[in-house]
C-alpha positions in Angstrom: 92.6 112.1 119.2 92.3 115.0 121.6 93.7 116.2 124.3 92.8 115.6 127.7 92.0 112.8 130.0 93.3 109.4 128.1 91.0 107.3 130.3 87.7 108.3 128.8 87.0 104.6 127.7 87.9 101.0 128.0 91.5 100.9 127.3 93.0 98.1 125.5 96.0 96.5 125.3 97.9 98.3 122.0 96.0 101.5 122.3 97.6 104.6 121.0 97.0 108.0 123.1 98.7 111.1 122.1 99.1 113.0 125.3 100.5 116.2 124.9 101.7 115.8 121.6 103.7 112.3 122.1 102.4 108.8 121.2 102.3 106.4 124.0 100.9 103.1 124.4 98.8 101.8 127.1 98.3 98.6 128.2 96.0 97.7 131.2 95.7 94.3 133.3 93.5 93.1 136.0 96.0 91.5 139.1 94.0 90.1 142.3 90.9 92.5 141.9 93.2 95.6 141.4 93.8 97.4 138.0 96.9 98.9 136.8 98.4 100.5 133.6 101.5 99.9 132.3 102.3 103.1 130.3 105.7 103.1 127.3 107.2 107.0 127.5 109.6 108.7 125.5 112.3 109.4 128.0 111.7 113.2 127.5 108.5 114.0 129.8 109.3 117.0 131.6 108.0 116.4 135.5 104.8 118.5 134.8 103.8 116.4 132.0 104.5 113.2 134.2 102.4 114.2 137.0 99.5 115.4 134.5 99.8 111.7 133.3 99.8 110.5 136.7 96.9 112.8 137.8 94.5 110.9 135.1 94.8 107.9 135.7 94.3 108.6 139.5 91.3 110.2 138.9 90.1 107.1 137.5 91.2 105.2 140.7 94.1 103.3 138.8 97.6 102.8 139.9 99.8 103.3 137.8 103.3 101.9 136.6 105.3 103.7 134.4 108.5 102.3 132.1 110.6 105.6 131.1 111.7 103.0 128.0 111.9 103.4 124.4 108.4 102.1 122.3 111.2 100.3 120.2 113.3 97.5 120.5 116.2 99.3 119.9 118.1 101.7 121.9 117.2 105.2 121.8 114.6 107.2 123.1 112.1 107.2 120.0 110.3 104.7 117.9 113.2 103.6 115.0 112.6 105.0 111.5 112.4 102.4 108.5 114.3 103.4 105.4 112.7 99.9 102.9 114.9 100.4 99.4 113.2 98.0 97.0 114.8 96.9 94.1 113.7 95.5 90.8 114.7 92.3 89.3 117.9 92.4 91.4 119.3 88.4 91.3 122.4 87.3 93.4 124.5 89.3 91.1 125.9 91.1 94.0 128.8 91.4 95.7 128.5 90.4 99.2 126.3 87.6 97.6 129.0 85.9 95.3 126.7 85.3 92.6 129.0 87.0 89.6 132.8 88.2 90.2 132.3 90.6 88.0 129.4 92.7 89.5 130.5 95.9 91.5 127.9 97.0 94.6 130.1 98.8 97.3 127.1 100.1 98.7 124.7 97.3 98.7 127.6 95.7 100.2 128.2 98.1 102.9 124.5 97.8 103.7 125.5 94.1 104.1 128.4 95.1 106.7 126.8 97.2 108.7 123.5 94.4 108.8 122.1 90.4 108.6 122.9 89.6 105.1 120.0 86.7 104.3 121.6 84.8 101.8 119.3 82.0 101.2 116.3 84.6 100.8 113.4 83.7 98.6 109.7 85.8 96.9 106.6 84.4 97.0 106.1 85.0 93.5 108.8 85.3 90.7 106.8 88.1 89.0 106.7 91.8 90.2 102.8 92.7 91.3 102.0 88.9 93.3 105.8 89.4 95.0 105.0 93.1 95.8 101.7 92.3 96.7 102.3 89.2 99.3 104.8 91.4 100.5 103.0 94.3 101.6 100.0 92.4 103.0 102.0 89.5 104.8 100.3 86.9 103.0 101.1 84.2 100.1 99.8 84.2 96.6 97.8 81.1 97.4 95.7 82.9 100.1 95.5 86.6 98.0 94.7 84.5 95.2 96.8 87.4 93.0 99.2 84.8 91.3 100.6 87.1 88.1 100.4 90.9 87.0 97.0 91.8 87.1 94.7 92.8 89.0 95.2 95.4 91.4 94.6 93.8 95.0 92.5 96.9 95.8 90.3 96.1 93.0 89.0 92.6 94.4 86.6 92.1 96.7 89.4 89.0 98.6 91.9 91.9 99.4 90.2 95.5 99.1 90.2 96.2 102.6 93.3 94.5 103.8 95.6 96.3 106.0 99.2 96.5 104.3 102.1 97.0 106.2 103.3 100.1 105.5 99.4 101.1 106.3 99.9 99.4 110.0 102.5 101.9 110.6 100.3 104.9 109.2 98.0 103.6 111.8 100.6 103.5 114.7 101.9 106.8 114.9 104.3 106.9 111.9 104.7 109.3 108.6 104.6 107.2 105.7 106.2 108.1 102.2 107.3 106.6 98.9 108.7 106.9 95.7 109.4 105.1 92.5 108.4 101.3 92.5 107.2 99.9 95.6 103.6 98.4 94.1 103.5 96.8 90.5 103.8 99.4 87.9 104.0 101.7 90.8 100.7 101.8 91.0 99.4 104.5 93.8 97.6 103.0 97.2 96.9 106.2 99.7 95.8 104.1 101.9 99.6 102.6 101.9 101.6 106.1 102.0 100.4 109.4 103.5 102.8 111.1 101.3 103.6 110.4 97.6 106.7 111.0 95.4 107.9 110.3 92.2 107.2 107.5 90.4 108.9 107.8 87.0 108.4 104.7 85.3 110.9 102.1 83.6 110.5 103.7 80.6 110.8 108.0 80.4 110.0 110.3 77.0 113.7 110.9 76.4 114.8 107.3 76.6 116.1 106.4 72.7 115.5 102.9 71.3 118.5 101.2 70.6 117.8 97.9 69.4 115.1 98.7 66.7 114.9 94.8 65.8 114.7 93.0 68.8 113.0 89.6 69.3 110.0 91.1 71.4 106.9 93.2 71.1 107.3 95.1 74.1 109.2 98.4 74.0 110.8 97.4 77.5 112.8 94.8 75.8 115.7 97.4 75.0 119.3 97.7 76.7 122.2 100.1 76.4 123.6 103.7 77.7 121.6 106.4 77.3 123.1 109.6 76.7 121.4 112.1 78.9 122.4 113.7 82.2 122.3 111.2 84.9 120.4 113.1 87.2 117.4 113.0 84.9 117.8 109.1 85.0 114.2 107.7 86.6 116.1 105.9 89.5 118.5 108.9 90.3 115.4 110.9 90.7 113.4 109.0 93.2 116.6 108.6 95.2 117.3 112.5 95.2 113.6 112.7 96.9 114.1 110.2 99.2 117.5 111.9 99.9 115.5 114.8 101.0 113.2 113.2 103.2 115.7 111.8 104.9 117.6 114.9 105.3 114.4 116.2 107.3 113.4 116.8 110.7 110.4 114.7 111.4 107.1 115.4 113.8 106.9 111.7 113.7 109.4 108.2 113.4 108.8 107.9 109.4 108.7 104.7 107.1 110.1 105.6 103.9 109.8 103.1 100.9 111.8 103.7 97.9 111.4 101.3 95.2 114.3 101.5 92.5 113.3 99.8 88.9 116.7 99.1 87.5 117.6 96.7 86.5 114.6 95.6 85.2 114.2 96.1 81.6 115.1 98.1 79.7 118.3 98.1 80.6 119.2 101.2 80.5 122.2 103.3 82.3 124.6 106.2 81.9 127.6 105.3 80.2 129.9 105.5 82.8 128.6 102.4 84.3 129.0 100.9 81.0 132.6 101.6 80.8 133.3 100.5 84.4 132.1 96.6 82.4 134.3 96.6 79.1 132.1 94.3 77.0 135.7 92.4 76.4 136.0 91.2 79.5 132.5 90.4 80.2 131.5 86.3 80.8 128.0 85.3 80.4 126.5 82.5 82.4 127.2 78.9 82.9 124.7 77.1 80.4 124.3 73.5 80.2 123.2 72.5 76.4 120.9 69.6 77.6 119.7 71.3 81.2 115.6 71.1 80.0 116.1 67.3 78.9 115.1 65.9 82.6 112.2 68.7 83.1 108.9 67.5 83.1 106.4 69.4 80.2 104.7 71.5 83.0 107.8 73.1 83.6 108.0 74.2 79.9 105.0 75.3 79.7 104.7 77.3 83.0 108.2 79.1 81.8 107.4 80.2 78.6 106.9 83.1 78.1 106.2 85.5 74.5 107.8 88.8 75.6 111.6 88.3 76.3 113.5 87.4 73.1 114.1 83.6 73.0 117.9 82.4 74.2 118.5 81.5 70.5 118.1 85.4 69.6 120.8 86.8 71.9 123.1 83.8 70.9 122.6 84.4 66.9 122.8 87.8 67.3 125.9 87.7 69.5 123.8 90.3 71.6 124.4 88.1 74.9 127.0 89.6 76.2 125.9 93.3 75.3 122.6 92.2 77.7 124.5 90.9 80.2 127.1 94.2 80.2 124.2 96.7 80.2 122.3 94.2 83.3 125.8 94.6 85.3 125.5 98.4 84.8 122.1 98.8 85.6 122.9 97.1 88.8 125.6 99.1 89.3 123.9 102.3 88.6 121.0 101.8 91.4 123.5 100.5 93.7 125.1 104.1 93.6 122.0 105.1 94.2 121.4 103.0 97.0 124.8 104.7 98.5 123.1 108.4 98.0 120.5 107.2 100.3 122.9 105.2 103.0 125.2 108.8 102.4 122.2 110.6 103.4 120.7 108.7 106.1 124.6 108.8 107.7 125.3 112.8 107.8 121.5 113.1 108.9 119.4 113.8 112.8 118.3 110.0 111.6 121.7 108.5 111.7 121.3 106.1 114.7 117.5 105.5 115.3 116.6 104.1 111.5 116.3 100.5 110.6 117.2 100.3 107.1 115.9 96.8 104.8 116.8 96.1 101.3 115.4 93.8 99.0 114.9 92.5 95.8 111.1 91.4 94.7 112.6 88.4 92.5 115.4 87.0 90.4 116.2 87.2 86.9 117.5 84.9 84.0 120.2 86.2 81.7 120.4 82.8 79.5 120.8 80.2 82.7 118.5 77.3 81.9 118.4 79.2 78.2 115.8 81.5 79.3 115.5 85.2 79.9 113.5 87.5 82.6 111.9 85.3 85.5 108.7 84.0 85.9 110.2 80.2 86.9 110.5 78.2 90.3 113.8 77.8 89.8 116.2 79.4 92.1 117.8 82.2 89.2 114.2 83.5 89.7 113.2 83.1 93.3 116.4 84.1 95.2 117.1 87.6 96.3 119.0 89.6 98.2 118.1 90.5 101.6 119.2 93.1 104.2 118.6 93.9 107.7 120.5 96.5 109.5 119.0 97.5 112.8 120.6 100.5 115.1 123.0 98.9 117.7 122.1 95.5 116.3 124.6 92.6 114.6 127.2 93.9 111.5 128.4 92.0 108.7 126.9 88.6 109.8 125.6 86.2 107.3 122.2 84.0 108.0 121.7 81.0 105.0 118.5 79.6 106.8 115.7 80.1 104.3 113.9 82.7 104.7 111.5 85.0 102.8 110.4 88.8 101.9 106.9 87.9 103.5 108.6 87.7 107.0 109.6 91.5 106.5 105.7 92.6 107.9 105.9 90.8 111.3 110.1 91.3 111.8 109.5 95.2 111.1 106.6 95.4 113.6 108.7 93.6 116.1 111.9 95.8 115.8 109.6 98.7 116.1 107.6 97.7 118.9 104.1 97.8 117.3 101.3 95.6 118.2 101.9 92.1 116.4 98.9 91.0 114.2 96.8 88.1 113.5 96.6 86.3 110.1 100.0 87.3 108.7 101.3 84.3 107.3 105.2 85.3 107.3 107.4 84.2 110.8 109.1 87.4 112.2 113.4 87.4 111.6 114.3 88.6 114.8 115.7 85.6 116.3 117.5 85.5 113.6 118.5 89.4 114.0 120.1 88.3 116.9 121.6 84.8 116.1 122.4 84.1 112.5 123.0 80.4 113.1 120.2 80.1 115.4 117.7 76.7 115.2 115.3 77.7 112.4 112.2 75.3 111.7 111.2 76.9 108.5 111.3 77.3 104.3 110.5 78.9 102.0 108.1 79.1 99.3 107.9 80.7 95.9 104.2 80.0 93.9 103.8 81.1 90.3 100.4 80.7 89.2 97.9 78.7 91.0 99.1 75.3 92.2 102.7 75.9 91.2 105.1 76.2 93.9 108.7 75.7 95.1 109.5 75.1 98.9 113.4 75.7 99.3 115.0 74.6 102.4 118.7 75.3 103.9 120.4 72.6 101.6 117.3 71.6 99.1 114.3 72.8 96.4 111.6 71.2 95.7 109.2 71.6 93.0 105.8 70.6 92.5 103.7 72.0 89.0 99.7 71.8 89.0 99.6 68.4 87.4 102.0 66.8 89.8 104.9 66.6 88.6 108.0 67.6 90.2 111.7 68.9 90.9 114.4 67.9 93.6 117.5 69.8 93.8 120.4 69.2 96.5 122.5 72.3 96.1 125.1 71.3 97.8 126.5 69.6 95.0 124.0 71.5 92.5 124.0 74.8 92.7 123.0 75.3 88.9 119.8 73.4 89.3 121.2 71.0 86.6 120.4 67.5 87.6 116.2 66.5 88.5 116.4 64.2 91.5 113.0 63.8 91.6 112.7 60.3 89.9 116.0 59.1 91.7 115.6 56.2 93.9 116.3 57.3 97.6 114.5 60.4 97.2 111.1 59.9 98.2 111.5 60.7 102.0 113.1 64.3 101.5 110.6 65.1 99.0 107.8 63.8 100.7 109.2 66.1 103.4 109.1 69.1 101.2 106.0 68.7 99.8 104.6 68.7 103.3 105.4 72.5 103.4 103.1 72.8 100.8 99.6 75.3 101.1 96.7 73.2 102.0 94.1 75.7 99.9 95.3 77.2 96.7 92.4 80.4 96.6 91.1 80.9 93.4 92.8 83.7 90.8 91.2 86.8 92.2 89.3 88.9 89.9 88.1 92.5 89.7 85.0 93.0 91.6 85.4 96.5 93.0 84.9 99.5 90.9 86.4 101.9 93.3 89.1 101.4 96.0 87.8 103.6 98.5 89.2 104.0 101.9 89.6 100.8 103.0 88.9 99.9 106.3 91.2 99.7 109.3 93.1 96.9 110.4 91.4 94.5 113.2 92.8 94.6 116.5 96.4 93.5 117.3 96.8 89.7 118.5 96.6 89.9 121.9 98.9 87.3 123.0 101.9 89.2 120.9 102.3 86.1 118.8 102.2 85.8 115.1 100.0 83.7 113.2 100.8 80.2 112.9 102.0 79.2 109.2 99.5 77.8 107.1 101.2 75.0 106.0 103.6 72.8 107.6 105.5 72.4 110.9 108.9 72.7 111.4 112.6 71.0 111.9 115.7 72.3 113.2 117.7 72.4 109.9 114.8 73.8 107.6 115.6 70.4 105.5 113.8 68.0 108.0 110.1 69.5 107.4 107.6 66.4 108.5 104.0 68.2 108.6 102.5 67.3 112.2 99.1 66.1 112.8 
């Protein structure tokens, strides 16, 4: 925009102006006949540059108000930074989750002390591109219609020109980067990041095979310590550029996304982190030899799946524990990454004016239920971690309300001040942000593939497949998902709650219909009543259990 007199059209509420080099917003109202403009300033103006201000908008016979306040919701004089670190395939196999004693985070975990820690955080989809997907563009699988790994959202004509979040920010003022895995196969989206790092893959050139005759035919299906210096390691690379970044003085508050892909498959790590897990002392998961018996078909059939070895293979082959040895040290490898960047982001200008989020796009299986990878409704493969640490905000709190990843688009625009937006379908965190234990009328919901979906609640999980049959879980006495309520008498009214949560339209699977992505266009104005969209399914209870649909 140039320079010069702001008021040279209608202004709107949310509009951006860059006066003298600094990004304000604007925000006009009609009282009793008169008009006046409420204008947010960095607290830096220089008196000259205050009266300049002042001068336009009495030229245009305006009084004006001016709030020497931060844009942000946080204390400081300039908009926060975001530091999102993405991880791949990350289950509750961390530390300050509880979800195996024999995992080693420190980092992840001091993330978790110095944040919210969600522990009862759930995807949208237990598969990498619809989770990545519905995260970025605040919406569910069932309105996106992208339900597994393909396509491209940019390639149908539902989603081509939707606005994703990082995008919003672009919009708003803010320098956007990445590296590594943020989108499905890291695919590229420069309409989503203004800058563009590494992406080195899950599987590099010098990585050696080192179980020739495993049970699958993709290549990714591989696990052990590879031998070559660790810096050269895909994951240690994308953290050394976002290390960087963040080391850098900034024109503008940045949002950096860096997407780690271990551990995903193959799991692969430097030996180090296999020797800090002697295979002798590692335990594999609690299996229970008759767990499928009370399943209905559907859920056989949805979780099936050709490409991970079968259970049977890792047992016969007493390769079980070697996986689950070489998962723990992929985990602990990008943790240590995750520390370079924290490391980084402490000794840097950036210290105390970042928000930093971490998250995992799903679960993963490493025998429970006797299946591998994820790609189930189950909770191994829907629950994630999920941290929140905001400058001057709560430390080392824990929030089990159920929550999900698609509430990180509206709770990001919110602790950064930007204009909220219509249509997202996720509920902003921040009351939660601030009270842990507050009243929380929501759940969440996991869908994998079209009219399959799992609504979780604070104590419950419900399941309901495409042909109507279902799941009911209480984990308060059943935290291994082992014994199917869902035929039990006395059940009905919870589940009948549940399934009341569920979406109203499932959108057909969305297919390539756009040869090229183009620029896609901007995002629609800002809701103008500063309220997110209301859910598109369901109403709401105290506990998050309690989840009666109104009329």
């Amino acid at each position: 925009m140039q320079h010069g007199n702001p008021f040279t059209r209608e202004i709107t509420r949310g509009d951006i102006l860059l006066v003298y080099g600094r990004c304000c917003r604007w925000y006009r109202h009609d009282i009793g006949g008169s008009s006046w403009v409420a204008c947010v300033l960095p607290g830096d103006l220089s008196e000259s540059e205050m009266m300049s201000i002042l001068s336009f908008a009495l030229r245009q016979q305006l009084s004006v108000l001016l709030f020497f306040l931060s844009i942000a919701c946080v204390s400081g004089n300039e908009p926060p930074n975001v530091l999102l670190i993405s991880i791949d395939d990350l289950n509750d196999w961390v530390g300050c989750l509880g979800g195996n004693s024999q995992t080693s985070t420190p980092n992840i975990d001091r993330l978790a002390d110095r944040g919210v820690l969600f522990s009862n955080a759930h995807c949208q989809a237990p598969i990498c591109n619809p989770s990545r997907t519905s995260l970025m563009l605040g919406l569910r699988p069932s309105t996106t219609g992208i339900y597994v790994n393909r396509p491209w959202f940019r390639l149908t004509m539902r989603n081509v020109n939707r606005t994703t979040m990082s995008q919003y920010f672009g919009e708003h003022g803010y320098k956007t980067m990445t590296a590594g895995k943020i989108y499905h196969a890291s695919r590229v989206d420069k309409a989503s990041f203004q800058v563009i790092g590494p992406r080195p893959g899950q599987r590099l050139e010098i990585d050696e095979c080192l179980i020739p005759d495993i049970e699958s035919s993709s290549k990714l299906w591989d696990f052990g310590p590879q031998a070559y210096d660790e810096q050269k390691f895909g994951d240690a690379v994308t953290a050394s550029w976002a290390v960087k970044q963040i080391q850098k003085e900034h024109a503008k508050p940045f949002f950096l996304a860096a997407g780690f892909y271990r551990p995903h498959v193959p799991f692969y790590a430097p030996q180090r982190f296999f020797d800090s897990h002697p295979l002798a002392t590692i335990q594999t998961p609690d299996v229970k030899q008759d767990d499928c018996e009370d399943l209905p078909p559907a859920a056989l059939e949805l979780t099936h799946h050709s490409l991970p070895p079968s259970h049977a293979w890792f047992v016969q082959k007493n390769q079980w524990k070697p996986a689950v040895q070489a998962y723990l040290a992929s985990v602990s490898f990008t943790d240590t990454q995750v520390g370079r960047l924290l490391d980084a982001l402490d000794q840097s200008p950036h210290a105390h004016n970042t928000i930093v989020v971490l998250f995992s796009d799903h679960g993963f299986h490493l025998g429970e239920k006797q299946r591998w990878a994820k790609q189930s409704l189950w909770e191994r493969s829907t629950r994630v971690p999920l941290i929140i640490s905001v400058p001057h905000g709560l430390q080392g709190k824990v929030c089990k309300r159920p929550v999900e990843l698609l509430s990180l688009y509206p709770t990001l625009l919110n602790l950064c001040g930007l204009p909220t937006r219509d249509g997202l379908e996720g509920v902003s965190l921040q009351p939660l942000l601030k009270d842990p234990d507050a009243a929380w009328e929501h759940v969440a919901m996991t869908t994998y593939q079209r009219n399959n979906h799992a609504v979780r609640s604070q104590h419950y999980r419900y399941i309901r497949y495409a042909d109507g049959s279902e799941e009911f879980y209480d984990h308060r006495v059943d935290p291994h998902e082992w014994s199917n309520l869902a035929g039990q008498a006395g059940m009905a009214p919870l589940i009948k709650q549940h399934a009341a949560w569920l979406p109203r339209q499932n959108a057909t699977e969305a297919r390539v219909s756009v040869k090229k992505t183009g620029s896609p266009k901007k995002s629609a104005l800002p809701n103008a009543s500063g309220r997110g969209a209301a859910p598109a399914s369901g109403r709401r209870s105290g506990t998050g259990d309690q989840v009666p649909r109104g009329k």
